[in-house]
ZABAMAR-43239 format. One record per atom (N, C-alpha, C): residue in one letter; x negated, y negated, z. Coordinates in steps of 0.2 Angstrom, whole numbers, plus 5000, padded with zeros to 4 digits. Layout:
# ZABAMAR-43239
aXYZ...
END
This chain:
# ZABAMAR-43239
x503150395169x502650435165x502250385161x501650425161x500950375159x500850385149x500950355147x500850385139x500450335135x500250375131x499650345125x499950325118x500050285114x499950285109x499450275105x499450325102x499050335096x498850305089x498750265086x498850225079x498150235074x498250295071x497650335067x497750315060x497150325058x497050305052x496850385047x497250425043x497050505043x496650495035x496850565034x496750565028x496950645025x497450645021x497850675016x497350765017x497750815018x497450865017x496450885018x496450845025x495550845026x496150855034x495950935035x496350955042x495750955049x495150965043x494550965050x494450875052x494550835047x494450775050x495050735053x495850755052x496350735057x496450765061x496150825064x496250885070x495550845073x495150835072x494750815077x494850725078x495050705074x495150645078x495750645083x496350675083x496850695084x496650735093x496050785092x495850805099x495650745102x495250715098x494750665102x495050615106x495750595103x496250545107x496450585112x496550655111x496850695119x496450675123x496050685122x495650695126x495450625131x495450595127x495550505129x496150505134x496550515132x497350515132x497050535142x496750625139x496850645147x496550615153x495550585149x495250545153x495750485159x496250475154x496350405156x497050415159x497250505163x497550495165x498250515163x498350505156x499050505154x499350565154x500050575155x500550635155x500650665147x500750605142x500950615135x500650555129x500250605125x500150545120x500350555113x500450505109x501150525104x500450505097x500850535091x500250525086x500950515079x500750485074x501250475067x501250535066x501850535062x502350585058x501750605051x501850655050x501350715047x500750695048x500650685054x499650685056x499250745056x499550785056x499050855053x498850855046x499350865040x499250845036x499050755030x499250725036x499150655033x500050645027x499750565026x500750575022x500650515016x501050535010x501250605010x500950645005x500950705006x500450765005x500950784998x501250754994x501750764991x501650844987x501350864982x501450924978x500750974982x500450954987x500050994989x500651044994x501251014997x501551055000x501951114999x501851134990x501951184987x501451234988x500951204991x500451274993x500651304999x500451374998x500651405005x499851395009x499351395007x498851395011x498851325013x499151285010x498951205013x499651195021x500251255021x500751245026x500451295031x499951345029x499551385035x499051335037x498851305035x498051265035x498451225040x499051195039x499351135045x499551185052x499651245051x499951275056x499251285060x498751305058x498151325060x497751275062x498151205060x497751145065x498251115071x499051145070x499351145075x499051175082x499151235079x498851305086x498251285090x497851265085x497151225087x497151165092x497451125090x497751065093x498151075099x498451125098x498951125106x498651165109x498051155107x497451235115x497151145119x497151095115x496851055118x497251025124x497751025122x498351025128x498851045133x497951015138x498151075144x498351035149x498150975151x498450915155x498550875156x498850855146x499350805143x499650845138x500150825138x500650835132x500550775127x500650815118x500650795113x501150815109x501450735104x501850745098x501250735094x501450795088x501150785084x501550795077x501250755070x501750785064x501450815061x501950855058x501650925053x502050945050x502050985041x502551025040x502651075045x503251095042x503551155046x503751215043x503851285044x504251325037x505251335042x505451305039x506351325037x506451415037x506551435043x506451515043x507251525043x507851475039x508551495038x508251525030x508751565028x508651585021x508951545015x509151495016x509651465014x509251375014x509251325009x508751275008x508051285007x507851205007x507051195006x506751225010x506251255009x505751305012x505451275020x505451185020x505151155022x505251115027x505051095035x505351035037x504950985038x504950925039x504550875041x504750875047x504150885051x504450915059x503950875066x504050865069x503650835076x503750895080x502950895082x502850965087x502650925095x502850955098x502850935105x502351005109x501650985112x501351015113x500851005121x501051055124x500851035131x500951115135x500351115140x500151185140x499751215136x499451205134x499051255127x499451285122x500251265120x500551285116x501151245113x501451265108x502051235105x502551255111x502651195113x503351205119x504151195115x504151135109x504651135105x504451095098x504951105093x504951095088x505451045086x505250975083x506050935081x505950905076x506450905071x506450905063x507050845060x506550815055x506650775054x507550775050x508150725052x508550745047x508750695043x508550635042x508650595036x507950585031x508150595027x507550585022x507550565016x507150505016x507150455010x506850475005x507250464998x507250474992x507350434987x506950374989x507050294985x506450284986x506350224981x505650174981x505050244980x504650234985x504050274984x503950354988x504750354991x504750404994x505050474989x505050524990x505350564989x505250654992x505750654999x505350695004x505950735002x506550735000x507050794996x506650844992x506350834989x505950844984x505450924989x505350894994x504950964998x505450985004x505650955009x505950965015x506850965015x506951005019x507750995022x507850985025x508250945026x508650885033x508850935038x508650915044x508750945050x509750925052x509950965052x510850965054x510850965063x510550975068x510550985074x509950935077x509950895082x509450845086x509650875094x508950895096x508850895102x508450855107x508450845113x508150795119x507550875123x506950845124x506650885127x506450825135x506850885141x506350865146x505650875149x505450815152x504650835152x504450775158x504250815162x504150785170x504550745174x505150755172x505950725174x506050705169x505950675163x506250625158x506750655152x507150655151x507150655145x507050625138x506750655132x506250635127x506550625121x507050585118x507350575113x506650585106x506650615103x506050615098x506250605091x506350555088x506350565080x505850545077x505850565069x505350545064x505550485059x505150415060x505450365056x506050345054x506250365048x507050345045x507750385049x507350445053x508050465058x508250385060x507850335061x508050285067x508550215062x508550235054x508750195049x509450185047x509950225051x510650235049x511050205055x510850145053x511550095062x512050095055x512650055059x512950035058x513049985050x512449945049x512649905045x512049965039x511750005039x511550045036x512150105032x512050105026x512650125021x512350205016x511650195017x511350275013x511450335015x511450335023x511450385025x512150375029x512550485029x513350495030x513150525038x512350515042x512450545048x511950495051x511850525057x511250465060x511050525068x510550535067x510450595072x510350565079x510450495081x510350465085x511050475089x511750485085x512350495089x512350545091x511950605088x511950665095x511450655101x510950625099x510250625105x510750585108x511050525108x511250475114x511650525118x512150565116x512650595119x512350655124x511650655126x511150705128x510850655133x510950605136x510750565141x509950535141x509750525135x508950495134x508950475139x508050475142x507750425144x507450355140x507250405134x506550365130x506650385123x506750325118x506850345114x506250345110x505850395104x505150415104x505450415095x504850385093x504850375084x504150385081x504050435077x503350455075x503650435068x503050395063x503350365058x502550365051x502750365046x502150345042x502650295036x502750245040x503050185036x502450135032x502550135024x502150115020x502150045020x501649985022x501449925020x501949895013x502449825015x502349785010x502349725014x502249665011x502249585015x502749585018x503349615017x503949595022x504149625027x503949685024x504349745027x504349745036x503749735037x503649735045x504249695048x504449645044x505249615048x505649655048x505849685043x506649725042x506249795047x505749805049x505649845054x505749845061x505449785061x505649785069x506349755071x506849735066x507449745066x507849795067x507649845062x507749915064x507949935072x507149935073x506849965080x507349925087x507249855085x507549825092x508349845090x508549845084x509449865085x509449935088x508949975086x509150045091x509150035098x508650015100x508549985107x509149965110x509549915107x510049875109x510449925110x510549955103x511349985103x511250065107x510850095109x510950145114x510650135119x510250085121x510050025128x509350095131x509050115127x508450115128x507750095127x507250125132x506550105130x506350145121x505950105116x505950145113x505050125111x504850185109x504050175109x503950225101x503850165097x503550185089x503050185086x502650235083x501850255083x501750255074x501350235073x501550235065x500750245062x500750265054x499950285053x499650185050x499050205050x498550145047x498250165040x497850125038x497450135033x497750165025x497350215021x497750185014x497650245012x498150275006x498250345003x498450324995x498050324992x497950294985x498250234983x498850234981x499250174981x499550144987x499650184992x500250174997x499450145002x499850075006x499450065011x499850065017x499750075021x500150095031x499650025034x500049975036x499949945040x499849955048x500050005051x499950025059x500549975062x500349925066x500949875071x501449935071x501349965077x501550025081x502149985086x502349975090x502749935093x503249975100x503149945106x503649975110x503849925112x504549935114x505349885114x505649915122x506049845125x506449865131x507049875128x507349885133x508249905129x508449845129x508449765130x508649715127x508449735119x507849765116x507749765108x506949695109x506949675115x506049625115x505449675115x504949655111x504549685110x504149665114x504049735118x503549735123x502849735122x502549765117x501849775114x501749785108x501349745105x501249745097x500549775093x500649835093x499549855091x499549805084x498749825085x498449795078x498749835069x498649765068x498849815057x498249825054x498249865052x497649885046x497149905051x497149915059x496649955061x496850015067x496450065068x496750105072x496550065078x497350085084x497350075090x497350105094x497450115102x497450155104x497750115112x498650135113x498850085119x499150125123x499250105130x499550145135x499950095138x500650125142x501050115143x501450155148x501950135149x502450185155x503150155153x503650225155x504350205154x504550155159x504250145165x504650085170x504350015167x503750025165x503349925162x503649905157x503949975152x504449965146x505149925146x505249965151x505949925154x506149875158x505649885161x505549795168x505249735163x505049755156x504749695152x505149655151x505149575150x505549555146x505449545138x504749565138x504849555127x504749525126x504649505120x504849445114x505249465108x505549405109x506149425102x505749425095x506049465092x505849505085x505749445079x506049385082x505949335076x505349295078x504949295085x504349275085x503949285080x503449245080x502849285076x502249245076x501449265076x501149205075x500649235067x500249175066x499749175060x499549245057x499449295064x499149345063x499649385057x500349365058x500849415053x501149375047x500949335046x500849285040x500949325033x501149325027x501349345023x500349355019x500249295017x499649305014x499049335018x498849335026x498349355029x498649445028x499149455030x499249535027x499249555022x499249515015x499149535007x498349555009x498049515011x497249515010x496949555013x497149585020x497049615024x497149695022x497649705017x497949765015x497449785012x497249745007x496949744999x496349785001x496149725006x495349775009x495449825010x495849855016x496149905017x496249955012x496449955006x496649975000x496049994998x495449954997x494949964993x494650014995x494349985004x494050025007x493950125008x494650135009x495150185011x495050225001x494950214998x495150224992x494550264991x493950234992x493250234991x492950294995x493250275002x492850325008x493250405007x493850385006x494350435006x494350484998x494050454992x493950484988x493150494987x492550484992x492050504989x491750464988x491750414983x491450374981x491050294986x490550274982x490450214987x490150154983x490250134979x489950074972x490350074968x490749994967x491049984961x490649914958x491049934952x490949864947x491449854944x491249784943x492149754938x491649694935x491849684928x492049604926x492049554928x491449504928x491749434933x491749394926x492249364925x492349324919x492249244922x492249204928x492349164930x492949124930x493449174929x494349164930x494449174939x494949164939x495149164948x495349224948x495649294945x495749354947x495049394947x494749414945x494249424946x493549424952x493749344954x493449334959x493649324964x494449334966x494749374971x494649464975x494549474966x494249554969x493649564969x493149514967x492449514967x492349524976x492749474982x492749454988x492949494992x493649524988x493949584991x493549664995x493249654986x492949724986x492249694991x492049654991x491349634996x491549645003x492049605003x492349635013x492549705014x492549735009x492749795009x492349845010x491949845004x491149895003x490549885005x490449805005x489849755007x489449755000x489249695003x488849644994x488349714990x488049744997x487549794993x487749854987x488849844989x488749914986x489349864978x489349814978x489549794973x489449764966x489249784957x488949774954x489449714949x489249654947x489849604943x489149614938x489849634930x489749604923x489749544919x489549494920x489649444916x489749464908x490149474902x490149474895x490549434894x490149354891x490349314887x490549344881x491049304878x490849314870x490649224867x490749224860x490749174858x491249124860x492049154862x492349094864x492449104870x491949104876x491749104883x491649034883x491948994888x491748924889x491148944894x490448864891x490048864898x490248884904x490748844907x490748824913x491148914917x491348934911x491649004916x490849044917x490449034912x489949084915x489649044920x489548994920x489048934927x489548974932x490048964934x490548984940x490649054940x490449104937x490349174937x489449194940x489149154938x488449164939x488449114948x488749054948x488849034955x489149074958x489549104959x489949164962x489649214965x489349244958x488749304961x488249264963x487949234964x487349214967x487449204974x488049144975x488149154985x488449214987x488849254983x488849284985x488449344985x487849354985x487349404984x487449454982x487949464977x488149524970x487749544966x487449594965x486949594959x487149604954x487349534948x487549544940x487049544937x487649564931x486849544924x487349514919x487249494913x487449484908x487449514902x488049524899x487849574892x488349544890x488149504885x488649464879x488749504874x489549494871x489849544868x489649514860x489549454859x489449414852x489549464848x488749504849x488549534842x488949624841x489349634847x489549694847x490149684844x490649614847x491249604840x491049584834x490349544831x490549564823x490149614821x490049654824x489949734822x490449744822x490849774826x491549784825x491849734819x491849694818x492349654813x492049654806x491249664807x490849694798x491149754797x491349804801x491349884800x492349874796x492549834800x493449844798x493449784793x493149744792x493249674786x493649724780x493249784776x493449814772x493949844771x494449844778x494949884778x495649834781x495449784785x495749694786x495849674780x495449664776x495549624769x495549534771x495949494768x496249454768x496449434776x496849484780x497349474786x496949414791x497149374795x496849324799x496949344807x496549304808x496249324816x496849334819x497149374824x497549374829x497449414835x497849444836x497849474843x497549544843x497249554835x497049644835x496149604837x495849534834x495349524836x495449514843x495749484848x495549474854x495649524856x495849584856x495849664860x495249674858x494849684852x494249704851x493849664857x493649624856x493449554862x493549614872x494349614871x494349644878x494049724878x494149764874x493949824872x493249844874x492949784869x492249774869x491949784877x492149744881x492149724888x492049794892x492749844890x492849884893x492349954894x492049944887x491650004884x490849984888x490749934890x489949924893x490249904901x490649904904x491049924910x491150004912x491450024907x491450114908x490650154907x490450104904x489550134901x489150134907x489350074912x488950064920x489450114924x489950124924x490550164929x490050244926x490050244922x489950324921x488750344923x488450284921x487850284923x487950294929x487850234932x487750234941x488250254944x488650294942x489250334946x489650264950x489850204949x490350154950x491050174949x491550144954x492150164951x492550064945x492550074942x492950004938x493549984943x493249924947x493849884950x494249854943x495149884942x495349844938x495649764942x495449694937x495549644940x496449614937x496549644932x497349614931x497749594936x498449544937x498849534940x499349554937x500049554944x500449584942x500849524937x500849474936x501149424930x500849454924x500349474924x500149504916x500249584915x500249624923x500649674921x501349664918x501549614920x502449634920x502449624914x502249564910x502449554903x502149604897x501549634900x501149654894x500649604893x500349554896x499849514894x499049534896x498949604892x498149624896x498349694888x497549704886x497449734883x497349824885x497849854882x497749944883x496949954881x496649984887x496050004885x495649954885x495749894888x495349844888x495049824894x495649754897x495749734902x496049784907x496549834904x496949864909x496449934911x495849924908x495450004912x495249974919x495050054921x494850034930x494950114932x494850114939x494950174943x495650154950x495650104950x496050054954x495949994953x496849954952x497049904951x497249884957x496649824959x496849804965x497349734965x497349704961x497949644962x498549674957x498749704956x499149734949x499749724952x499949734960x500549694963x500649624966x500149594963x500049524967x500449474959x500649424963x500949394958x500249324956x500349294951x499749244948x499649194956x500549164958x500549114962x500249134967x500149204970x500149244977x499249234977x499049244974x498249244971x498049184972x498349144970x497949054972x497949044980x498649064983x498649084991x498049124993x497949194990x497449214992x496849184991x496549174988x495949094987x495949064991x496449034992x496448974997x496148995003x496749065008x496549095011x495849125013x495449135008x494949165008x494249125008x494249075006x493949015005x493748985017x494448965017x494648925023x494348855022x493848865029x493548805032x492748805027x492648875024x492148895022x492248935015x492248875008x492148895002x491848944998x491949004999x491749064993x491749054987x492449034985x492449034978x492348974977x492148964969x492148894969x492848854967x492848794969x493448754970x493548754959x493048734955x493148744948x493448814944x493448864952x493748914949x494248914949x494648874953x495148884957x495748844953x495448784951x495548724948x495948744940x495148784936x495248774928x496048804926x496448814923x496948824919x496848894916x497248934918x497248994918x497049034909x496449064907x496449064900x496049144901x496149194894x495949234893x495249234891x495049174887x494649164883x494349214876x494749224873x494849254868x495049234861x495049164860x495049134855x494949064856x494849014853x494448954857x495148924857x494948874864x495448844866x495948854871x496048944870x496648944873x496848964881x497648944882x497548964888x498449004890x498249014895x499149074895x499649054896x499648984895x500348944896x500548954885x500048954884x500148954876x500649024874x500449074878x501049124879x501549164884x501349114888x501949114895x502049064896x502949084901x502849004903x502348994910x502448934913x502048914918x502048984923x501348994930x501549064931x502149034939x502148974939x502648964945x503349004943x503548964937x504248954934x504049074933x503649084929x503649154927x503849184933x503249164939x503449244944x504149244947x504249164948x504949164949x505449214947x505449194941x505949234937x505749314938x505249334935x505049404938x505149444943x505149394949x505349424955x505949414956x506649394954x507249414953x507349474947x507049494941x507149534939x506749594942x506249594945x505749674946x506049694953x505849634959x506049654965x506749654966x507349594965x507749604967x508249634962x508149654958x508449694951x508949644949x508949604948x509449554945x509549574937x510349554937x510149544927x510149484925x510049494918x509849424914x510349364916x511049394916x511449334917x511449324924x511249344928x511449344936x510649304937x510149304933x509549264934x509749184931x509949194925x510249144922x510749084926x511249114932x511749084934x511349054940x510549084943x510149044946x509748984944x510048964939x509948904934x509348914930x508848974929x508548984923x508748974917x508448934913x508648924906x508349014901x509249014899x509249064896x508849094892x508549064886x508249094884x507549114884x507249074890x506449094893x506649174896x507349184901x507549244903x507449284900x507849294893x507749344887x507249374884x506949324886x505949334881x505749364886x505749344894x505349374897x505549444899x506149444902x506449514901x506249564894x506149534889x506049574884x505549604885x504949554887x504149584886x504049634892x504449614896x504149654902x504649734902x505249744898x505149804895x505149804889x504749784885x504449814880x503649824881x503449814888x502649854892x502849884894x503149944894x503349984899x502650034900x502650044892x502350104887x501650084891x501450024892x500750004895x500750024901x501150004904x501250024913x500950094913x501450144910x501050214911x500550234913x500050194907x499350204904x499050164912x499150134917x498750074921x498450124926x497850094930x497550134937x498050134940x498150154947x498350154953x498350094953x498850064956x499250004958x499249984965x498749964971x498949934978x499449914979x499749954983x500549914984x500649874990x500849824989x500949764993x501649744993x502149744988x502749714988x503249774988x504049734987x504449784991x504649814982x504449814976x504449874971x503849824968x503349884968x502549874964x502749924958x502449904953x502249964947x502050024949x502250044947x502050134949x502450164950x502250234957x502550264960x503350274964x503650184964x504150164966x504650124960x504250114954x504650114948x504650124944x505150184944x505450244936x505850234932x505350184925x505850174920x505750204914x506250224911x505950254903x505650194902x505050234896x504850214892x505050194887x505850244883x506050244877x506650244880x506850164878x507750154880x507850104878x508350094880x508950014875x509349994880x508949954886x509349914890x509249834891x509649794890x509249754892x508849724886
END
């Protein structure tokens, strides 16, 4: 059997723009021959559709692109993903469902039964687990079909009490089929194809996994779709972060020999997919919301001109605006290397120095300050200042505010509420300080963008003379370190502590980073890239006493 896959890039509740692309691969599919082409898990709707699925007009809007879609399918058959309605009386209203469509109609219906309820999922919340798995045959074969995390319950997996793959096997599969919208971080693609090849093994067949691309506010989809022999070697590997489109047969699947899963080359590198995503993140954001021009702050620090370069591969130079606003404790040299920056890179800035707009603000409060000496209320006016002629271009020339914080200064609270932390999206907000220097490096190559002085200077606010962030952190190696035993891998104090961190740097740090909780709230959308980003995937009170 001749088969397509699929690897689209959708977009969230836009049913005319994922039905026609969706026909247009049929149609490809049938040019070229093929029996069946498979497409990711809720491609009608796009994923996930999370509180829109409480419409009924948005579950008829997906049926009415289903019906629509399986008229195109007259001489190829189609998976496609969709909600579904739960016509038991009994649970959620709702399934997360793959339609099998061939003939001009729904031939059959198969419904998802494990469904994740952690990190950034939460598909309980709409759908009920499907208690029954069935095999459809189709041109002799039989079709094992699941949706993503059905394929996540082996053996050494402990969350889930079922695994719908022990009924499908007991049903004599040919081929085992996985329509998937699995979310982008730097690692994850390994613990995937782990997954994938242990299914393979352990019921010793072909399996072919199709998965979405491109980006849905926070959440970014890598694509690397992948089809395995029953050794578990991966036979074909699509492109990440772009839409693909590969063909294949059950016999080439299984006469392959593969490559083992612990291969890899440059292409799947930890930092070339941060970068790669980021763009992916910007772009998708921009085209998917409407808009087409941002602006951000170029301070001539390194985070900033990370996303000055981002957002340029992203949108292109023409649609990018950088603010340069010194203050008085601006060193020369960060304006010289914010005005070199924008210059090679043909960015149109301007300048607008905050000087006189902070002692305006500081003549206005003097009488109500009194005596008190400069601290940390004056360098938020300083970031404030900043933010307010940022929002004043955002709102003029309709620009979205690229926010440029890292995730080292989200985590402790080292960025000013309504300051540094405005924006309409935070593109590095899950990147760590260290991960940033890589990206640079990255970005730079054989052919320097940024300049090497940015790279180089010593990481500083500039907001009071002198200073710099080691004055209130510690170094950002020793910092992220620690951070990333307490955020990602949820360590406690003393369980970071027994990795030979000196205790009391652990306490302090721990403390700040839930004592910002109250600020995380307040932050843009967060690009996710790592395996727990601020946001959507972590829910902590604001008001509590742990820790």
């Amino acid at each position: 059997m001749k088969i397509a896959l699929s690897q689209i890039n959708l977009h969230i509740g836009n049913f005319e723009f994922n039905c026609s692309k969706i026909e247009k691969n049929i149609q490809k599919a049938e040019n070229d021959g093929c029996d069946l082409i498979i497409f990711p898990e809720l491609s009608v709707s796009g994923y996930p559709p999370l509180d829109l699925l409480e419409y009924k007009d948005f579950i008829e809007r997906c049926y009415e692109s289903i019906n629509k879609i399986a008229k195109s399918c007259k001489n190829v058959a189609a998976i496609v993903g969709s909600p579904s309605y739960n016509k038991n009386k009994r649970g959620r209203p709702l399934y997360n469902s793959a339609f099998f469509l061939v003939n001009g109609k729904i031939e059959q219906v198969f419904h998802k039964g494990l469904l994740p309820n952690y990190d950034v999922f939460d598909e309980y919340r709409y759908f009920e687990p499907s208690e029954s798995f069935n095999i459809i045959n189709y041109k002799g074969y039989n079709l094992a079909v699941t949706i993503c995390e059905d394929l996540w319950s082996l053996d050494n997996k402990t969350l889930y009490v079922s695994s719908p793959m022990e009924q499908l096997s007991q049903q004599q599969p040919d081929l085992l089929i996985n329509i998937a919208a699995s979310p982008f971080t730097y690692n994850h693609h390994l613990e995937r194809k782990s997954i994938l090849a242990a299914n393979a093994v352990k019921y010793n067949l072909p399996l072919i996994y199709v998965n979405h691309t491109g980006a849905h506010s926070e959440l970014l989809f890598d694509g690397g779709s992948m089809t395995f022999n029953p050794g578990g070697g991966i036979v074909h590997e699509m492109e990440y972060f772009k839409e693909d489109y590969h063909i294949t047969t059950i016999d080439s699947i299984k006469s392959s020999g593969g490559r083992d899963i612990s291969t890899s080359s440059g292409k799947y590198e930890k930092i070339k997919l941060i970068h790669d995503g980021l763009i992916t993140g910007i772009k998708d954001y921009f085209d998917k919301s409407g808009f087409k021009r941002a602006v951000l702050g170029l301070s001539g620090g390194l985070d900033s001109a990370v996303v000055m370069v981002l957002a340029i591969k992203a949108l292109g130079k023409d649609n990018v605006k950088a603010l340069l606003m010194p203050s008085q404790f601006s060193s020369k040299h960060s304006v010289n290397d914010a005005v070199d920056l924008a210059t090679t890179s043909g960015v149109s800035y301007d300048i607008l120095p905050i000087k006189e707009i902070y002692y305006t603000y500081d003549r206005i409060l003097k009488p109500y300050f009194k005596n008190y000496s400069f601290d940390s209320t004056e360098e938020n006016i300083q970031a404030r200042a900043r933010a307010i002629l940022l929002m004043a271009y955002s709102n003029k020339f309709e620009y979205v505010l690229l926010n440029t914080s890292n995730k080292s200064e989200a985590a402790v609270g080292y960025s000013t509420l309504y300051g540094d932390m405005c924006g309409g999206l935070s593109v590095l907000g899950d990147v760590y300080k260290s991960d940033i220097y890589n990206i640079a490096a990255y970005i730079n190559g054989p052919n320097r963008i940024i300049p090497q002085s940015i790279i180089d200077k010593p990481p500083s606010a500039e907001l009071r003379p002198e200073q710099k962030d080691t004055d209130s952190l510690p170094e950002y190696g020793l910092l992220d370190d620690l951070l990333y035993n307490y955020i990602e891998l949820q360590l406690s104090p003393d369980e970071i502590i027994k990795k030979g961190f000196e205790p009391s740097i652990v306490n302090e740090v721990i403390s700040m980073v839930n004592k910002s909780e109250y600020k995380r709230a307040q932050s843009p959308p967060i690009l996710r890239v790592s395996s727990k980003a601020f946001g959507i995937g972590r829910r902590m009170p604001i008001v509590a006493k742990y820790m």
